[in-house]
C-alpha positions as CSV (number, residue, x, y, z in Angstrom):
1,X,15.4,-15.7,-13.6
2,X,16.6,-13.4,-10.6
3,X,14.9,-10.5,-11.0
4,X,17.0,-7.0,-10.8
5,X,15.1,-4.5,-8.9
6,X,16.1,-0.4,-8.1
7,X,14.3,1.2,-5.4
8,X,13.3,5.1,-6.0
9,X,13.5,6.3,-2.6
10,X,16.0,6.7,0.7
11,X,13.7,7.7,3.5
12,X,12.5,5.3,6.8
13,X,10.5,3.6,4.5
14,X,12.6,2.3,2.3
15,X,15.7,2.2,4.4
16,X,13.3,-0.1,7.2
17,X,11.1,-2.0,4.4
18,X,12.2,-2.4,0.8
19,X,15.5,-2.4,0.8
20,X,16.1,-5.2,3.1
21,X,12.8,-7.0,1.4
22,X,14.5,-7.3,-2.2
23,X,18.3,-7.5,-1.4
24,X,17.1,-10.8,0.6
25,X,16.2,-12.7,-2.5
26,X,16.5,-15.5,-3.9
27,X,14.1,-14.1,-6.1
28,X,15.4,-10.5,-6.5
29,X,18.3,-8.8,-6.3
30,X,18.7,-4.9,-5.3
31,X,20.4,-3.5,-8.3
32,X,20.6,-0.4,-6.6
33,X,18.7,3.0,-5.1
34,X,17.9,6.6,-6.4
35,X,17.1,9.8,-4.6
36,X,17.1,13.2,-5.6
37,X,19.5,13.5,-2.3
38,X,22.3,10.9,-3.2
39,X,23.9,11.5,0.0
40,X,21.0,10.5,1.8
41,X,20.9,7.0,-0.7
42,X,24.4,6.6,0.4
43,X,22.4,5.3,3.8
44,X,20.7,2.7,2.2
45,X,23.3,0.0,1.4
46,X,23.0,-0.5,-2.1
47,X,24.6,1.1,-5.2
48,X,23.8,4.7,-5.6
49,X,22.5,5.9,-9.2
50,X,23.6,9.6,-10.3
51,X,19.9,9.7,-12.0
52,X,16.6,8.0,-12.0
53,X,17.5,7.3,-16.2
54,X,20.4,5.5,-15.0
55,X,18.5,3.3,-12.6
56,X,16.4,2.3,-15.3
57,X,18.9,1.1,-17.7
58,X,19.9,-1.3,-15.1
59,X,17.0,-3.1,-13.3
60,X,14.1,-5.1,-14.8
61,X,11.6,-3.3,-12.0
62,X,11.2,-0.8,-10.0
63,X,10.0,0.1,-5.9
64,X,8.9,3.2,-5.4
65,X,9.5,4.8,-2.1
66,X,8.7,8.1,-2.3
67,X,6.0,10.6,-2.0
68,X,2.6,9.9,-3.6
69,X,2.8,12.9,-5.9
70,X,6.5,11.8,-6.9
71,X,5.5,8.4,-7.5
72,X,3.2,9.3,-9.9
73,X,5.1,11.1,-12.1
74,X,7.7,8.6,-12.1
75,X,6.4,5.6,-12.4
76,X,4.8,6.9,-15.8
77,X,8.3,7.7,-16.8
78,X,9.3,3.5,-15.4
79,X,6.1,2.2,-17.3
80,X,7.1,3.9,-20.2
81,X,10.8,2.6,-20.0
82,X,9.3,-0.7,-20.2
83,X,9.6,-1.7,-16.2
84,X,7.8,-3.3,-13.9
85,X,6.2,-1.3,-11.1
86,X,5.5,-2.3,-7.9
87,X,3.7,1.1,-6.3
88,X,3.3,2.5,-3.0
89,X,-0.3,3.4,-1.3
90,X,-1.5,5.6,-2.2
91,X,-1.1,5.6,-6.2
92,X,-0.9,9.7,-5.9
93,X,-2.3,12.6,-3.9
94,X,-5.3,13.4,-6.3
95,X,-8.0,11.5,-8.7
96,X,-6.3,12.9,-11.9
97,X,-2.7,11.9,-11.2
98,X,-4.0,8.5,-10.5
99,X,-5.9,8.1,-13.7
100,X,-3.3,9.4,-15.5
101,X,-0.6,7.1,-13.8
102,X,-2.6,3.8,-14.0
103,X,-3.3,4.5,-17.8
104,X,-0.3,4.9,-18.6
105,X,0.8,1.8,-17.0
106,X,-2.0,-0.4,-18.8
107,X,-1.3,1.5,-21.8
108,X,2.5,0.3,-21.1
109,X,1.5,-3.3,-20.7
110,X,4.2,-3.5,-17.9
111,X,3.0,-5.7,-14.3
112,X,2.1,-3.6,-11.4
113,X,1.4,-4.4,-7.9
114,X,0.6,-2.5,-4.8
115,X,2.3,-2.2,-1.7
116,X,-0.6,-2.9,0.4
117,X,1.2,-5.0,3.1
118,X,-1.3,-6.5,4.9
119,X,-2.5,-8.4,1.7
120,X,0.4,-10.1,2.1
121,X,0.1,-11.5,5.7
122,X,-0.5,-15.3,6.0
123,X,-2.9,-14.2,9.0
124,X,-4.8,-11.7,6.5
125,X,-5.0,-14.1,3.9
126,X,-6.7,-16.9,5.9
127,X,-9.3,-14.1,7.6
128,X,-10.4,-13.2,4.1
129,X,-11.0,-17.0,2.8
130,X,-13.2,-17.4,6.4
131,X,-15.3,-14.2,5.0
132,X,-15.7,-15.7,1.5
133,X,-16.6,-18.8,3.1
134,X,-19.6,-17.0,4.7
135,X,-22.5,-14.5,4.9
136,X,-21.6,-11.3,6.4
137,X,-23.8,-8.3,7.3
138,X,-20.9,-6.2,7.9
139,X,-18.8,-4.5,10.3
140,X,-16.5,-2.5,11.8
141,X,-13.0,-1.7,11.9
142,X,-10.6,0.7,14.1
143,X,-7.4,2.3,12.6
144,X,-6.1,3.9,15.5
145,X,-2.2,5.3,16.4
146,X,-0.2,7.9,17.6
147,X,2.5,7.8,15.1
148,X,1.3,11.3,13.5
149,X,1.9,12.8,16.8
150,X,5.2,11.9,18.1
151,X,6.2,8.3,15.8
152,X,7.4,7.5,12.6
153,X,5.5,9.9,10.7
154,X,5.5,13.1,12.7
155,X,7.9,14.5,10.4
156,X,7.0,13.7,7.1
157,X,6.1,16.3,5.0
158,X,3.2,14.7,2.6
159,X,1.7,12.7,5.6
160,X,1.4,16.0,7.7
161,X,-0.4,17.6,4.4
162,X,-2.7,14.4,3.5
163,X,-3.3,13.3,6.7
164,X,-3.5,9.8,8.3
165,X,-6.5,9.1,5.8
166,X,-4.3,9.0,3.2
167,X,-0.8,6.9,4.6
168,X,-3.6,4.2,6.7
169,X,-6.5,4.5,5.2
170,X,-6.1,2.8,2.2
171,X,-5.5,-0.4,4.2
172,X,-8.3,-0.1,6.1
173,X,-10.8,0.6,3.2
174,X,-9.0,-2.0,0.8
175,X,-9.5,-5.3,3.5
176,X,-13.3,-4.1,4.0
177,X,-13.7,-3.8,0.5
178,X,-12.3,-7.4,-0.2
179,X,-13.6,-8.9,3.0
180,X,-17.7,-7.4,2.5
181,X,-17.6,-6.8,-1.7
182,X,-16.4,-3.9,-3.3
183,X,-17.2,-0.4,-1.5
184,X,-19.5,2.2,-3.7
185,X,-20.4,5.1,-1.3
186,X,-18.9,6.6,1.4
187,X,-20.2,8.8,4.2
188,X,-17.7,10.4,6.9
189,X,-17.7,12.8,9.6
190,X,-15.0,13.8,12.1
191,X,-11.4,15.4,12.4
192,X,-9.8,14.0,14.8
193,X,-11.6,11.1,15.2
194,X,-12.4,10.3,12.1
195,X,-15.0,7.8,11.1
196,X,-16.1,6.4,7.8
197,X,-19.2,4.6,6.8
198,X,-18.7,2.3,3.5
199,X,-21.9,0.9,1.7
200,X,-20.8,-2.1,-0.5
201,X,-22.3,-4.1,-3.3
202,X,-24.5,-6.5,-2.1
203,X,-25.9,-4.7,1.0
204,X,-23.2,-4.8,3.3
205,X,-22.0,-1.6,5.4
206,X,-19.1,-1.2,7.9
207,X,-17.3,2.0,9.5
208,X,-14.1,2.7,9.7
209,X,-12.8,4.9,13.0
210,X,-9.1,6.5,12.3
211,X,-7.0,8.7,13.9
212,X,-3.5,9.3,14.0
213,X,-3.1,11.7,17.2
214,X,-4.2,9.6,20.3
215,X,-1.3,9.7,23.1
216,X,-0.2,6.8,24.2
217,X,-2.2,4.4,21.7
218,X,0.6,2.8,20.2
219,X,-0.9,1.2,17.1
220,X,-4.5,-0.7,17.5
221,X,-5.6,-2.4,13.6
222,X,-8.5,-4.7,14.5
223,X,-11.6,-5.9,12.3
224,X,-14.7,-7.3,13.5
225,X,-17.1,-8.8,11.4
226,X,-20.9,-9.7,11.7
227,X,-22.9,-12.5,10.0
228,X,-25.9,-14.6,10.7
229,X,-23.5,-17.0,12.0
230,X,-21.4,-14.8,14.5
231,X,-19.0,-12.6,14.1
232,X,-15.3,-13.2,12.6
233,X,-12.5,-10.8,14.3
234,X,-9.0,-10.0,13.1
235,X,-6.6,-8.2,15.6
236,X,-2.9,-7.6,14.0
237,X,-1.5,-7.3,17.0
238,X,-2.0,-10.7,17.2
239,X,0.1,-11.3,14.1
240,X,3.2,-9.6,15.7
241,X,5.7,-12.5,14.7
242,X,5.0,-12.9,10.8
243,X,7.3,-9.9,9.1
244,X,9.4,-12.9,7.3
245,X,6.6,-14.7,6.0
246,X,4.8,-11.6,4.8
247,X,7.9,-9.9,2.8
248,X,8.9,-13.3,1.7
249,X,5.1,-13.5,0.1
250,X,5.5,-10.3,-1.4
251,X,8.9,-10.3,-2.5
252,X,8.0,-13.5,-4.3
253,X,4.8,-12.7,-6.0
254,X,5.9,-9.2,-7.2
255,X,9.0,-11.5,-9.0
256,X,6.4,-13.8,-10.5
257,X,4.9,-11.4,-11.8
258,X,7.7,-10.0,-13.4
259,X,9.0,-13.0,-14.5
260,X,5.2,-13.9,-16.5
261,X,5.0,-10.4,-17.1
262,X,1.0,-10.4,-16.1
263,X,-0.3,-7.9,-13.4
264,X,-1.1,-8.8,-9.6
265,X,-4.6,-8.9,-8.7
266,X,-3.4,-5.9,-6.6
267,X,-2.4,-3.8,-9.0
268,X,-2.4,-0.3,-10.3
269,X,-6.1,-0.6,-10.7
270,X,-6.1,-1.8,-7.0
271,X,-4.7,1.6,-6.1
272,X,-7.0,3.5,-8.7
273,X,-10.2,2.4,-6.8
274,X,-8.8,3.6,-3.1
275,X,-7.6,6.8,-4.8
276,X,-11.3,7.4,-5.5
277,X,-12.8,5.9,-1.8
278,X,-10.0,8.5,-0.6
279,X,-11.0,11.4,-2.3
280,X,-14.7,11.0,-2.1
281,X,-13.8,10.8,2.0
282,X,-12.1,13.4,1.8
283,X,-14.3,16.2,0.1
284,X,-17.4,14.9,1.6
């Protein structure tokens, strides 16, 4: 079964990243895109839908590509249509819309997954097994860009309001949490430097040091790790060449998923428990 997916969604993003991703197939095929600007679909290369109803009628999933606030509304209204959801990070802007979103879904019984890309990168994948295989103490991990001042995201409107907390953050904070056990407090301080201290179940505790505004940084991802038996580091500038592998991974286990109809292990729920990490960061 080829499954029929319509991306919600026109911007860089989606343009850059999805659309290309699920028009690739074999497993997928990109039944189409909505926007509430269809001129701006137009740009996307796939058949534009007058309304996000429409879409639905004709896919058997959908990619959202849109706002966090947006996304939450609609992929109630997809859930409740009966489709598959595969969700951007993060789930919503606030805890409520969240809840409310990822209820909704379970209450659906529909598959979910999250867009967390790095889960999905072979390099990634075979740094977490070397963590489970091993005793950690914690560590440390850097988030660092300059994307918010002059890149990619200089001009989008909910990054500019939320902040690079909320468009990187939830990677950071998600491969912590699977690589040292799930994260139950968090202590920050800074602007715009900002650093996060996560305590974990088990003992653990790491920091997390983000910032969106540094001239001439580029993009610096790295974690470092520390055990009783040294210390395992991951640099993603070191996995520069695996794009393919990585969409291919995800574009094949969001499919699955569909096709079993079961949720991903990084589902809705997935996103639920960042949404929280976020907002507890964020009024502390």
């Amino acid at each position: 079964m080829t499954v029929s997916v319509g991306l919600v969604g026109s911007g860089p993003w989606a343009r850059a990243f999805h659309a290309p991703v699920f028009a690739a197939g074999p497993e997928t095929r990109l039944a189409g895109v909505w926007s509430p600007d269809p001129a701006h679909a137009a740009g996307v290369g796939a058949p534009v839908f007058a309304s996000f109803e429409r879409l639905l009628e004709r896919c058997d999933a959908v990619v959202f590509a849109v706002p966090p606030d947006v996304q939450a509304v609609l992929a109630i209204e997809a859930a409740r249509a009966g489709r598959a959801v595969l969700l951007e990070k993060p789930l919503a802007l606030d805890v409520p819309s969240a809840e409310k979103a990822a209820a909704e879904i379970e209450r659906a019984g529909v598959p979910s997954m999250l867009t967390l890309t790095s889960r999905f990168r072979p390099g990634v994948r075979a740094f977490l097994r070397e963590c489970g295989r091993t005793s950690l103490y914690g560590g440390r991990a850097c988030q660092l860009t300059d994307e918010f001042r002059d890149g990619t995201f200089a001009h989008s409107p909910w990054r500019e309001r939320a902040g690079v907390l909320y468009n990187t953050g939830p990677h950071g904070l998600d491969l912590l949490d699977a690589a040292l056990g799930t994260i139950k407090e968090v202590r920050s301080a800074g602007d715009g430097l900002l650093a996060v201290t996560c305590l974990h179940e088990g003992g653990a505790v790491s920091q997390l040091t983000l910032s969106g505004r540094i001239p001439g940084m580029g993009k610096r991802t790295i974690y470092e790790l520390y055990g009783p038996h040294g210390e395992l580091r991951l640099d993603l500038a070191d996995l520069a060449g695996d794009h393919e592998p990585t969409r291919a991974t995800l574009r094949a286990e969001f499919a699955e998923a569909v096709r079993e109809w079961r949720p991903h292990a990084i589902d809705v729920h997935r996103g639920l428990h960042l949404q929280r990490l976020l907002a507890a960061i964020k009024t502390v």
